[in-house]
mmCIF file of the N, C-alpha and C atoms, coordinates in Angstrom:
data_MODEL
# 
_entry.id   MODEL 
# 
loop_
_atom_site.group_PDB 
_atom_site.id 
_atom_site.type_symbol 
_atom_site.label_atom_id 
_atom_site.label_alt_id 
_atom_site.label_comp_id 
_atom_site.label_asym_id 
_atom_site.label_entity_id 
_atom_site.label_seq_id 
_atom_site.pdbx_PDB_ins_code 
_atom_site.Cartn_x 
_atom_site.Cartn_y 
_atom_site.Cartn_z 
_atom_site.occupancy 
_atom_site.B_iso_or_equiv 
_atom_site.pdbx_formal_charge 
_atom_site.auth_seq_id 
_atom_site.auth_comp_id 
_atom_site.auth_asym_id 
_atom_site.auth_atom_id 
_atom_site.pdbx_PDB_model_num 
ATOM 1   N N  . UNK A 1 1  ? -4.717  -10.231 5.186   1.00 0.00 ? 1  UNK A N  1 
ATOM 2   C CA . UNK A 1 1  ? -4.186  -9.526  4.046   1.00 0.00 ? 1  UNK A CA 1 
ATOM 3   C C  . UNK A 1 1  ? -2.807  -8.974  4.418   1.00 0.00 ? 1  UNK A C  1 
ATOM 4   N N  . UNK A 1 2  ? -1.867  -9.316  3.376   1.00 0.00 ? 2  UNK A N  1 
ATOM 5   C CA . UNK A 1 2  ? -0.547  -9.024  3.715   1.00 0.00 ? 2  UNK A CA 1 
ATOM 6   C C  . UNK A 1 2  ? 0.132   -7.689  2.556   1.00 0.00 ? 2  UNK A C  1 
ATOM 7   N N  . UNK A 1 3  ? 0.086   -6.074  3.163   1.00 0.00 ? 3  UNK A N  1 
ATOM 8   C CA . UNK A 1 3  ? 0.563   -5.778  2.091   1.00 0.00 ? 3  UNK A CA 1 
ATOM 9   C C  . UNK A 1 3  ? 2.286   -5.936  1.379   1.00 0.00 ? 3  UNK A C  1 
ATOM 10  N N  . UNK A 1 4  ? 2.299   -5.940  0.594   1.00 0.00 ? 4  UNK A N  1 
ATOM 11  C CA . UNK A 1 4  ? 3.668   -6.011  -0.359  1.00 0.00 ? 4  UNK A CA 1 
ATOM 12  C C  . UNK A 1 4  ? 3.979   -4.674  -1.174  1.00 0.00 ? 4  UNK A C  1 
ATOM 13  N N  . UNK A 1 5  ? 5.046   -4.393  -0.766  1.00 0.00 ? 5  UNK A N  1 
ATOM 14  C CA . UNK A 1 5  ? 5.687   -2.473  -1.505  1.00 0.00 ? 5  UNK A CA 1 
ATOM 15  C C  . UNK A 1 5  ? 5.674   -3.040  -2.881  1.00 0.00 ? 5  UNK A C  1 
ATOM 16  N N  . UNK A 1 6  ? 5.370   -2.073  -4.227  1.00 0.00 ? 6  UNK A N  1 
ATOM 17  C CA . UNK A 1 6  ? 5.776   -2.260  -5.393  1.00 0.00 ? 6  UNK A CA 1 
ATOM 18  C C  . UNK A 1 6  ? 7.133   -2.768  -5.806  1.00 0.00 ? 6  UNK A C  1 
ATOM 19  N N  . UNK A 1 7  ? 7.887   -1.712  -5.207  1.00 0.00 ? 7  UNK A N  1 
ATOM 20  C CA . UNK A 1 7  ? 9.299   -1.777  -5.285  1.00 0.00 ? 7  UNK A CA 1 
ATOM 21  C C  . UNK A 1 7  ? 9.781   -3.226  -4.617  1.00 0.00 ? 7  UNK A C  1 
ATOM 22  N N  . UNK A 1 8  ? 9.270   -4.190  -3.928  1.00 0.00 ? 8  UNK A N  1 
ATOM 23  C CA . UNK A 1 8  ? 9.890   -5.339  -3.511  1.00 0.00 ? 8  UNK A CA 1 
ATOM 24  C C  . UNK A 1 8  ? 9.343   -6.418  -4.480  1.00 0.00 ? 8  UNK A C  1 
ATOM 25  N N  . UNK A 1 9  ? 8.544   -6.381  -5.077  1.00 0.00 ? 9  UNK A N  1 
ATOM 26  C CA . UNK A 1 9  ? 7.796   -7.141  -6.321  1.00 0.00 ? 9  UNK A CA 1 
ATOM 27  C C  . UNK A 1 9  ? 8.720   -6.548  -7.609  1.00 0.00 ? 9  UNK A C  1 
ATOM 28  N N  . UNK A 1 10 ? 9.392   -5.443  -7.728  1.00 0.00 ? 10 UNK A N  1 
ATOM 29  C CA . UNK A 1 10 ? 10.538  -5.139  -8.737  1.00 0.00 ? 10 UNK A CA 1 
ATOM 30  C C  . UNK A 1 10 ? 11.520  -5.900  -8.135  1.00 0.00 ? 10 UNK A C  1 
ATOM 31  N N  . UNK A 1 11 ? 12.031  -5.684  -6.997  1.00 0.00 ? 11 UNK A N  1 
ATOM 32  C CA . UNK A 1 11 ? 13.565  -6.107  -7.077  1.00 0.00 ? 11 UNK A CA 1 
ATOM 33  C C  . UNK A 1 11 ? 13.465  -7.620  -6.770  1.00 0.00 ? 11 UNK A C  1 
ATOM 34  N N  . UNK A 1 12 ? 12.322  -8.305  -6.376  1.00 0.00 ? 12 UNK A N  1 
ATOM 35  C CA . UNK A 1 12 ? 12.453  -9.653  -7.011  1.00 0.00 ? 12 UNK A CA 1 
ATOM 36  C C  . UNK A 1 12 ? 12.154  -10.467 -7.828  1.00 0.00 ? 12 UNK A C  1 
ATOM 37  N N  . UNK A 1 13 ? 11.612  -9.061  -9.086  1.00 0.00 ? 13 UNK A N  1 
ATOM 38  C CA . UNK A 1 13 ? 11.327  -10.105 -10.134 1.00 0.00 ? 13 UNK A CA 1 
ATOM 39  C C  . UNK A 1 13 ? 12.379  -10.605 -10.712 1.00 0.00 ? 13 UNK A C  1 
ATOM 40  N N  . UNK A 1 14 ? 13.565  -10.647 -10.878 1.00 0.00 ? 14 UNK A N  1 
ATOM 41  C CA . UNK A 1 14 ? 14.987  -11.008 -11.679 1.00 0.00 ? 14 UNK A CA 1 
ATOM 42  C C  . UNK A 1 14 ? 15.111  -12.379 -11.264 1.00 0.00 ? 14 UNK A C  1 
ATOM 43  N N  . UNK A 1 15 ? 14.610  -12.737 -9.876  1.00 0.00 ? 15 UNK A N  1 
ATOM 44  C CA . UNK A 1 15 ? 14.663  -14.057 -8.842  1.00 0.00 ? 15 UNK A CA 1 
ATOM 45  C C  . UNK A 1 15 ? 13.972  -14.927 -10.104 1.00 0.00 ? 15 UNK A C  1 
ATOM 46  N N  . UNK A 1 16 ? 13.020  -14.625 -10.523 1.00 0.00 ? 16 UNK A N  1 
ATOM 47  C CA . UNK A 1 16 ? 11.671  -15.817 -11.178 1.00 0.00 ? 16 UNK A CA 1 
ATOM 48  C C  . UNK A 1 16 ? 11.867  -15.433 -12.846 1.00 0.00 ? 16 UNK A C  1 
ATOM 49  N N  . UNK A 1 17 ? 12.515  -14.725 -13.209 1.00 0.00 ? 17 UNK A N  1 
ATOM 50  C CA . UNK A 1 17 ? 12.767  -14.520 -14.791 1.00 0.00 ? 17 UNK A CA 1 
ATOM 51  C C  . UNK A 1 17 ? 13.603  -13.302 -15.425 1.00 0.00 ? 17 UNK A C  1 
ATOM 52  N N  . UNK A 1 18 ? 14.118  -13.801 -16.450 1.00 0.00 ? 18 UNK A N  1 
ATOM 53  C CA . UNK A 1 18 ? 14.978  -13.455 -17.081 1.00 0.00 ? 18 UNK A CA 1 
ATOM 54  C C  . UNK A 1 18 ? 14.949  -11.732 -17.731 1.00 0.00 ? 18 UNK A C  1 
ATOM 55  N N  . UNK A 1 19 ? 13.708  -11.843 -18.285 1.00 0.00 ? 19 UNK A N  1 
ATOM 56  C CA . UNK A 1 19 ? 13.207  -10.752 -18.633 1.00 0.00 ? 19 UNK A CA 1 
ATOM 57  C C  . UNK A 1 19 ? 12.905  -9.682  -18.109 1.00 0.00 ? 19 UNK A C  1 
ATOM 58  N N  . UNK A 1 20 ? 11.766  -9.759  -16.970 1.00 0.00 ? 20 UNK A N  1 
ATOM 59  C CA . UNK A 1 20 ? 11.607  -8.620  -15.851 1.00 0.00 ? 20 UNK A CA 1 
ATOM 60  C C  . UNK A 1 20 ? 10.291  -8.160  -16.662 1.00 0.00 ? 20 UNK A C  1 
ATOM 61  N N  . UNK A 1 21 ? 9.844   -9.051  -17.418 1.00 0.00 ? 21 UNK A N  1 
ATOM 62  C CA . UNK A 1 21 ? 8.656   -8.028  -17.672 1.00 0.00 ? 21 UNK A CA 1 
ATOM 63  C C  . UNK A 1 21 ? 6.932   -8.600  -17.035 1.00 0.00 ? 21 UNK A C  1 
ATOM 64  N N  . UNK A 1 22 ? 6.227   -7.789  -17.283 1.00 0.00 ? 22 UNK A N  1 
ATOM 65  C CA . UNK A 1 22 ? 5.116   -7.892  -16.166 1.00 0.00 ? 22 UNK A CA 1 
ATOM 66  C C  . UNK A 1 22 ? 3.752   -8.314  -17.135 1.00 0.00 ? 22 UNK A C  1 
ATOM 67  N N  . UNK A 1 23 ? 3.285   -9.613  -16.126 1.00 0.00 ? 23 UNK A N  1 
ATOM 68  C CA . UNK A 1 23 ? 2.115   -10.751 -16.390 1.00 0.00 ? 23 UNK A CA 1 
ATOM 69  C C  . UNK A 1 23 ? 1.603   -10.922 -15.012 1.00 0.00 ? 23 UNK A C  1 
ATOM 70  N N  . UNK A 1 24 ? 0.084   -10.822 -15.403 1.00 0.00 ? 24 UNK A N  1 
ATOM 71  C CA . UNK A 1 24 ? -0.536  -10.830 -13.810 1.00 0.00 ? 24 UNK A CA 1 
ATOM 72  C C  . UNK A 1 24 ? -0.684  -11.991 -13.580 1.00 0.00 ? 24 UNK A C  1 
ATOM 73  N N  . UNK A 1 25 ? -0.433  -13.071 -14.498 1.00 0.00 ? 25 UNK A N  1 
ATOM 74  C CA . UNK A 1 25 ? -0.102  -14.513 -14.021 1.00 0.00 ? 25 UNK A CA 1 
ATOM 75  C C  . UNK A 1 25 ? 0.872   -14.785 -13.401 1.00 0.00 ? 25 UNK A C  1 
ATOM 76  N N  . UNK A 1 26 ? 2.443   -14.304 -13.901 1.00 0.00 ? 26 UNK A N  1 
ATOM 77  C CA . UNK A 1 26 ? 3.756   -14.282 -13.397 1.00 0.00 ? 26 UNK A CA 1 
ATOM 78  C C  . UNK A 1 26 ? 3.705   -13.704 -11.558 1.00 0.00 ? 26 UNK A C  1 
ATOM 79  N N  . UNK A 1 27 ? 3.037   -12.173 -11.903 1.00 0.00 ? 27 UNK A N  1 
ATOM 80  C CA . UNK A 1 27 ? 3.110   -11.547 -10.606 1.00 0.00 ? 27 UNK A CA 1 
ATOM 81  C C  . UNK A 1 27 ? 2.295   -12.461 -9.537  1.00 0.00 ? 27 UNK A C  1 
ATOM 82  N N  . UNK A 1 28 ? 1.409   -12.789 -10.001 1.00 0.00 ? 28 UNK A N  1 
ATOM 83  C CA . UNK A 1 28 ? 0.425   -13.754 -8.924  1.00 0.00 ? 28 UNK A CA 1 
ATOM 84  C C  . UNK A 1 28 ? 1.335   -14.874 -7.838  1.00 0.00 ? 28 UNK A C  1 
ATOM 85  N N  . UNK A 1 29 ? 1.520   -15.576 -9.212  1.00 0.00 ? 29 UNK A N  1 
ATOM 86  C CA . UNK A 1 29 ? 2.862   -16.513 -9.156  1.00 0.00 ? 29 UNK A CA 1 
ATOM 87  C C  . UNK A 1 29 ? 3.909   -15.879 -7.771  1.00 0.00 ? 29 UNK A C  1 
ATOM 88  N N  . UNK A 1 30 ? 4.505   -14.738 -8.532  1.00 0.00 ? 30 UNK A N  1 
ATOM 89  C CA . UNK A 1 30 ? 6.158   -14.657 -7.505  1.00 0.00 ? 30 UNK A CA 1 
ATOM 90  C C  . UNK A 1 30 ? 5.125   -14.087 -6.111  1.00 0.00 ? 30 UNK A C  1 
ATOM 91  N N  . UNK A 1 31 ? 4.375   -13.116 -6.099  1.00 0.00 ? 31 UNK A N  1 
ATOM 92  C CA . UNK A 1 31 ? 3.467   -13.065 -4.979  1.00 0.00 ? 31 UNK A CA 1 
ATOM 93  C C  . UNK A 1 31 ? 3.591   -13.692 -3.825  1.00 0.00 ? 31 UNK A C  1 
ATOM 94  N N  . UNK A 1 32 ? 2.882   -15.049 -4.197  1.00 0.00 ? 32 UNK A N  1 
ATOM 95  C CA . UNK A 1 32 ? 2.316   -16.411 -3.366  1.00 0.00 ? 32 UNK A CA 1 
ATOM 96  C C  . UNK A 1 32 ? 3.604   -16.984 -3.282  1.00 0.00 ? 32 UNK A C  1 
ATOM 97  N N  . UNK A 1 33 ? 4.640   -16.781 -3.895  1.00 0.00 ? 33 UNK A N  1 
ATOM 98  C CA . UNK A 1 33 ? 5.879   -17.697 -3.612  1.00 0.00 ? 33 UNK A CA 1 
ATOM 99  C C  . UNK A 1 33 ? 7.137   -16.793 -2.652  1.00 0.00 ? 33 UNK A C  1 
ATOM 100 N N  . UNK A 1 34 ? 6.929   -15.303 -2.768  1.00 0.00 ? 34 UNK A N  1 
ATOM 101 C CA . UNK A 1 34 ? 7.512   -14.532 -2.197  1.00 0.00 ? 34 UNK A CA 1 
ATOM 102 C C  . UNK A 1 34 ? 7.008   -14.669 -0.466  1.00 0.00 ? 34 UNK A C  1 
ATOM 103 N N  . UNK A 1 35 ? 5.580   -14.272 -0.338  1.00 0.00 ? 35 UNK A N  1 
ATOM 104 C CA . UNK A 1 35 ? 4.755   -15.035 1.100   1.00 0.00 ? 35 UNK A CA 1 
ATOM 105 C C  . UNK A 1 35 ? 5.362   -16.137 1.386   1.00 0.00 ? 35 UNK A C  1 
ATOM 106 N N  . UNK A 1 36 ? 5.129   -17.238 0.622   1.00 0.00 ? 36 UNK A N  1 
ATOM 107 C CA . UNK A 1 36 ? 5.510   -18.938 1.147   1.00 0.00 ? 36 UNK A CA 1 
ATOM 108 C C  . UNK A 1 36 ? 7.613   -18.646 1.438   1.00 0.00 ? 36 UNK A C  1 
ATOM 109 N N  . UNK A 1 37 ? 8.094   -18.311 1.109   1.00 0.00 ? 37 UNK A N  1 
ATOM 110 C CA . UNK A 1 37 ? 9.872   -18.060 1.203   1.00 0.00 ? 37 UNK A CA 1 
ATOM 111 C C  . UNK A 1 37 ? 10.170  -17.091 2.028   1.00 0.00 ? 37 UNK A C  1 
ATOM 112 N N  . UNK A 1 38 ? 9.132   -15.645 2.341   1.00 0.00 ? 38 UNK A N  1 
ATOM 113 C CA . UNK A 1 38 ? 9.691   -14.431 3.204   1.00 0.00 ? 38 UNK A CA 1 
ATOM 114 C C  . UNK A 1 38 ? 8.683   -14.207 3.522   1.00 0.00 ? 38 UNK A C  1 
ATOM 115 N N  . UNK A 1 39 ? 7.815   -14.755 4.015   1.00 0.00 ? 39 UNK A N  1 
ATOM 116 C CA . UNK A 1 39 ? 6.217   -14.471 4.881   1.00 0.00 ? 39 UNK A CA 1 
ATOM 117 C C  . UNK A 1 39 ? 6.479   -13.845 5.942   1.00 0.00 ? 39 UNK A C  1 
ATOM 118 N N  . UNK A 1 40 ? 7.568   -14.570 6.661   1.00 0.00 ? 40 UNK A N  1 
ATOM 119 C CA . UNK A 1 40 ? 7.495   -13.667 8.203   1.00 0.00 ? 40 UNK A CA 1 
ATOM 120 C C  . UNK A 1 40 ? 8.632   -12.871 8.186   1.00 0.00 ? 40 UNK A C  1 
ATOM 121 N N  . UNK A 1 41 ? 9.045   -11.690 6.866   1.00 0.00 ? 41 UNK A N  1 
ATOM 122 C CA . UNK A 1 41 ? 9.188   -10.674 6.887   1.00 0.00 ? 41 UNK A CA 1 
ATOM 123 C C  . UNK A 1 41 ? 8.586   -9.368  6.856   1.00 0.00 ? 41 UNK A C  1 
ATOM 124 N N  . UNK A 1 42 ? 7.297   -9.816  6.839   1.00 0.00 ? 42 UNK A N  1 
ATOM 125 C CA . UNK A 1 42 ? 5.911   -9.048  6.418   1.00 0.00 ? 42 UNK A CA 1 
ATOM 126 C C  . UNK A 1 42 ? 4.463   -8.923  7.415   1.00 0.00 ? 42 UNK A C  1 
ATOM 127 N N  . UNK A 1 43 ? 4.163   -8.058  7.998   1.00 0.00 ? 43 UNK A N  1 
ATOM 128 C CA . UNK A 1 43 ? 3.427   -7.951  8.876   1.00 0.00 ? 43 UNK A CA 1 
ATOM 129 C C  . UNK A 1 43 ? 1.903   -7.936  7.864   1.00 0.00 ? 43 UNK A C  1 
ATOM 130 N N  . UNK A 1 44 ? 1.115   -8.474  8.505   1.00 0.00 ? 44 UNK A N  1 
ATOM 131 C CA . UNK A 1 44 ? -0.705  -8.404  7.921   1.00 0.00 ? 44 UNK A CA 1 
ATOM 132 C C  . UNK A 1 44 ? -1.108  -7.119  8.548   1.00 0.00 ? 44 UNK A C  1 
ATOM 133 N N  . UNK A 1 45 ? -1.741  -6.595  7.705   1.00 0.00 ? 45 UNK A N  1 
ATOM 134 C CA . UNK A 1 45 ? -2.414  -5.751  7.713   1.00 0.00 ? 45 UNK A CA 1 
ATOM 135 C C  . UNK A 1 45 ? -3.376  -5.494  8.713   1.00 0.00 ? 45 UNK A C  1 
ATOM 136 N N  . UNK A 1 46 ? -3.247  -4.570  9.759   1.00 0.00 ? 46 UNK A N  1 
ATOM 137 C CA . UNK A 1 46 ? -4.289  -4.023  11.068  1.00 0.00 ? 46 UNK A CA 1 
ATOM 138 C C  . UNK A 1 46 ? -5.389  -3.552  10.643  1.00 0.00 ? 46 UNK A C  1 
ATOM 139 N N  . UNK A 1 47 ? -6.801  -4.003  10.806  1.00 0.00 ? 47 UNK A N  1 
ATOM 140 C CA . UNK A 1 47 ? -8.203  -3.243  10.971  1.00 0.00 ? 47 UNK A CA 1 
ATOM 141 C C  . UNK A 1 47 ? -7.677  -1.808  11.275  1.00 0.00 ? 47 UNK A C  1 
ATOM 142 N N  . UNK A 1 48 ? -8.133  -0.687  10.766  1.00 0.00 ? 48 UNK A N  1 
ATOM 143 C CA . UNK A 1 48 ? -8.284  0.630   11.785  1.00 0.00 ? 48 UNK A CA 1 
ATOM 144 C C  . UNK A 1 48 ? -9.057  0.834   12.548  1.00 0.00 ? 48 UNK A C  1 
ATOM 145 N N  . UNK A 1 49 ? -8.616  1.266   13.490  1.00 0.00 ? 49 UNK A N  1 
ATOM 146 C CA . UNK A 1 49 ? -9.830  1.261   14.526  1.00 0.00 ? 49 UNK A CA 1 
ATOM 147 C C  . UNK A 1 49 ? -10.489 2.584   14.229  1.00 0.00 ? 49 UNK A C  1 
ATOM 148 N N  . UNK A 1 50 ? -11.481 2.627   15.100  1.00 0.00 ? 50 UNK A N  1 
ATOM 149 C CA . UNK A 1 50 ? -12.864 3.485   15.207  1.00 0.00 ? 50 UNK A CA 1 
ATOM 150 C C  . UNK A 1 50 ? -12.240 5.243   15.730  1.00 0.00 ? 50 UNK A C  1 
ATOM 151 N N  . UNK A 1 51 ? -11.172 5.133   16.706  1.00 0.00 ? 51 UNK A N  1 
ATOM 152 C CA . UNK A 1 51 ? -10.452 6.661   16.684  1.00 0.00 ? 51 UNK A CA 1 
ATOM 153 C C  . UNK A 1 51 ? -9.844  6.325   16.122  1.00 0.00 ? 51 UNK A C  1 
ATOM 154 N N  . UNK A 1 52 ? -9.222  5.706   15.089  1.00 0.00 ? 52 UNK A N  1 
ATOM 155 C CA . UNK A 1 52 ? -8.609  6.371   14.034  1.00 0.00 ? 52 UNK A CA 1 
ATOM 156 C C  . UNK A 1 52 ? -9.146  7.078   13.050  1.00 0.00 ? 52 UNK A C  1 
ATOM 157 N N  . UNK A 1 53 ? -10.352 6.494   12.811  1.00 0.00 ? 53 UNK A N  1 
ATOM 158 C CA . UNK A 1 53 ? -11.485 7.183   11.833  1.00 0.00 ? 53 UNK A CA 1 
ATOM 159 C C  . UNK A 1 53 ? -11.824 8.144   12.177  1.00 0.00 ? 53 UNK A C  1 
ATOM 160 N N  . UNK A 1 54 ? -12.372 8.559   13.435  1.00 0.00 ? 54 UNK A N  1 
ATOM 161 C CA . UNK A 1 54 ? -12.708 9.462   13.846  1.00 0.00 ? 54 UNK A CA 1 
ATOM 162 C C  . UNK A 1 54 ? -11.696 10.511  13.566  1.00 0.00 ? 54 UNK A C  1 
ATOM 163 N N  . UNK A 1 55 ? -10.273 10.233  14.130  1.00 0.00 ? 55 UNK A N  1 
ATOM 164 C CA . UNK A 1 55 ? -9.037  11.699  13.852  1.00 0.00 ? 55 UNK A CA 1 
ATOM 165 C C  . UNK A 1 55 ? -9.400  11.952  12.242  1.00 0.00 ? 55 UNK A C  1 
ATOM 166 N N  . UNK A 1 56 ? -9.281  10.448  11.226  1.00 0.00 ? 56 UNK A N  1 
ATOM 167 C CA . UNK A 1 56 ? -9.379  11.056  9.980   1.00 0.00 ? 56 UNK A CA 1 
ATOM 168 C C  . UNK A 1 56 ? -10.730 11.608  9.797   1.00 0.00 ? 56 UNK A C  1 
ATOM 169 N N  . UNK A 1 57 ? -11.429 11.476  10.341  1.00 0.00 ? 57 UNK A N  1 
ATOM 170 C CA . UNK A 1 57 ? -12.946 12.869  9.343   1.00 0.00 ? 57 UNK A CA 1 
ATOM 171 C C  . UNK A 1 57 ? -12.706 14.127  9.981   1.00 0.00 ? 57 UNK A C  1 
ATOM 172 N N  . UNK A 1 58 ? -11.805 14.231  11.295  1.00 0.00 ? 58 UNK A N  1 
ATOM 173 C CA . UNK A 1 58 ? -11.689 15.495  11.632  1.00 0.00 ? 58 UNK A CA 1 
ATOM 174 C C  . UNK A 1 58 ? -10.817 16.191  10.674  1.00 0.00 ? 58 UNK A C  1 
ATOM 175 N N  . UNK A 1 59 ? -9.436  15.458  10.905  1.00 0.00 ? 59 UNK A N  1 
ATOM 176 C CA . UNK A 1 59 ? -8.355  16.089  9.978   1.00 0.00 ? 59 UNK A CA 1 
ATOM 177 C C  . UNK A 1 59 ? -8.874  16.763  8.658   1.00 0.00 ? 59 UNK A C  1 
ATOM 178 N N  . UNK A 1 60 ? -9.780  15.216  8.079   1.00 0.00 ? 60 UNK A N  1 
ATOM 179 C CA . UNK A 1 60 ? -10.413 16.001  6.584   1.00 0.00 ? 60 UNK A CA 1 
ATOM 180 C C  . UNK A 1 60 ? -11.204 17.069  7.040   1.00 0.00 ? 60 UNK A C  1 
ATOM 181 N N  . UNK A 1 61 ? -12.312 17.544  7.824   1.00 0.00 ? 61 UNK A N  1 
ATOM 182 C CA . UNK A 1 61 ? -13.090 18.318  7.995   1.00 0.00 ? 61 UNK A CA 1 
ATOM 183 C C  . UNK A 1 61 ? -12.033 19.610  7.997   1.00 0.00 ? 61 UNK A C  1 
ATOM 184 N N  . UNK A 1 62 ? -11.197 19.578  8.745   1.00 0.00 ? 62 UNK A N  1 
ATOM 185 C CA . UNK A 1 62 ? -10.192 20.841  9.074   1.00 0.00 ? 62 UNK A CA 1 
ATOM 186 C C  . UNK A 1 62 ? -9.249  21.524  7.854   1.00 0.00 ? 62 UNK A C  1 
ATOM 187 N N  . UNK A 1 63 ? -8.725  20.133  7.028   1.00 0.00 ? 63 UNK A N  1 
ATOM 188 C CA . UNK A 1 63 ? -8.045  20.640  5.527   1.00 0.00 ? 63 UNK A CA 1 
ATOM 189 C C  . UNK A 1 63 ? -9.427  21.339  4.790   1.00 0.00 ? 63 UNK A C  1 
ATOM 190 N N  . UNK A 1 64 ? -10.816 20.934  4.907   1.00 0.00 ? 64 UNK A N  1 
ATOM 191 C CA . UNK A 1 64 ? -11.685 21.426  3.907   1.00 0.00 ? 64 UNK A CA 1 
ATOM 192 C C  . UNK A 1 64 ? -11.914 22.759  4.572   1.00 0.00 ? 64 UNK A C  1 
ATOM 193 N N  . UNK A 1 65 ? -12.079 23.226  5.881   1.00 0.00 ? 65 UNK A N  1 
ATOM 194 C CA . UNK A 1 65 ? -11.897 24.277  6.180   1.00 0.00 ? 65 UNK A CA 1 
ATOM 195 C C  . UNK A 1 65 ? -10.688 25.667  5.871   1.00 0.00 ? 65 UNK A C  1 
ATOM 196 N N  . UNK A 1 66 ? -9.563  24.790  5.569   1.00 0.00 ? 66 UNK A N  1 
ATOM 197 C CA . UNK A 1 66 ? -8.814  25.956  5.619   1.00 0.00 ? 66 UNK A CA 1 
ATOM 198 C C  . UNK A 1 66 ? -8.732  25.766  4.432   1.00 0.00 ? 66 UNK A C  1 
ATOM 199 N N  . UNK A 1 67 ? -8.964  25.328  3.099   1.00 0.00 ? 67 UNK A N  1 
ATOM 200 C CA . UNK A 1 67 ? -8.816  25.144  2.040   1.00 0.00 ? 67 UNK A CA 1 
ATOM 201 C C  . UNK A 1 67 ? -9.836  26.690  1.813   1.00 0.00 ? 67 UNK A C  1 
ATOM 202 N N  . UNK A 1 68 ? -10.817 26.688  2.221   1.00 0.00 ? 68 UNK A N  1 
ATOM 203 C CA . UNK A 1 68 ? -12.129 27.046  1.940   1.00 0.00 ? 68 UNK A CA 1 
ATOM 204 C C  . UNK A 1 68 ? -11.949 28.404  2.178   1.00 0.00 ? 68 UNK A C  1 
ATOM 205 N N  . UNK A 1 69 ? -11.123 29.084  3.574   1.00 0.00 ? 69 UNK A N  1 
ATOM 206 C CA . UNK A 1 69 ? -10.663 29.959  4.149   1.00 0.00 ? 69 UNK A CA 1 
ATOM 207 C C  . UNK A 1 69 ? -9.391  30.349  3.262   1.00 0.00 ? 69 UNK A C  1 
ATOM 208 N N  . UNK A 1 70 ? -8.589  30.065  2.599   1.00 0.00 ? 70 UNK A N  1 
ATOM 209 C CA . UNK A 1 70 ? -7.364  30.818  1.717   1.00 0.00 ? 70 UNK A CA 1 
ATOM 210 C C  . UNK A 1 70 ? -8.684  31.001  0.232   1.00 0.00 ? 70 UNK A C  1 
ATOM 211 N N  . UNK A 1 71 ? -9.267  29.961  -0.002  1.00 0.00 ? 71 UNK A N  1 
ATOM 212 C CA . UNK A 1 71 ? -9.992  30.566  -1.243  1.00 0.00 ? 71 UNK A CA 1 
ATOM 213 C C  . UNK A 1 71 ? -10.249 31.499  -1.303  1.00 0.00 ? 71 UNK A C  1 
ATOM 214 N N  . UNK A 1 72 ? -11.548 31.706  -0.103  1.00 0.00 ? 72 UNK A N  1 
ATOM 215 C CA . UNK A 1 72 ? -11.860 33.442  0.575   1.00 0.00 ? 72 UNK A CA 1 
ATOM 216 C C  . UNK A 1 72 ? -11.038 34.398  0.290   1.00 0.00 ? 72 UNK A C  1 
ATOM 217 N N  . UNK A 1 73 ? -9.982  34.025  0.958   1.00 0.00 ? 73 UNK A N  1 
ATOM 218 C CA . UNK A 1 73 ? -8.782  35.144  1.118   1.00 0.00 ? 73 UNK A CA 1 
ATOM 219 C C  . UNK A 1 73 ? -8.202  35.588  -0.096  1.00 0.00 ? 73 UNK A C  1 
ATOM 220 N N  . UNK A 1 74 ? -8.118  34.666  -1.107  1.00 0.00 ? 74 UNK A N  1 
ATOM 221 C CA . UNK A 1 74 ? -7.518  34.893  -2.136  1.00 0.00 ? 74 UNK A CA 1 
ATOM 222 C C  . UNK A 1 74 ? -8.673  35.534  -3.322  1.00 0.00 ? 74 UNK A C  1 
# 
């Protein structure tokens, strides 16, 4: 899986039509043709690993804590 920014699917839609306006047939289209012409400008997408998950349920655990702690306070 390769992600693609919104904003680079705007500034090349003008490349594939005149109009600029948006069809999930069209977008499909410039998509798969944007990959096949600038593929290896674009990195695939990394699995997260297992400490990464782990930092994120802490992090969340810690925002729900202090969230919880100004409520109190307030």
């Amino acid at each position: 899986m390769i992600p693609i920014h919104p904003n680079v699917v705007k500034a090349c839609r003008p490349r594939y039509r005149a109009a600029g306006g948006k069809s999930d047939p069209g977008d499909a289209f410039m998509l798969a043709d944007i990959l096949r012409t600038d593929g290896h400008r674009f990195r695939p997408l990394a699995p997260v690993s297992d400490d990464i998950r782990a930092l994120r349920a802490l992090v969340r655990g810690r925002d729900d804590l202090v969230a919880q702690r100004v409520a109190l306070a307030n």
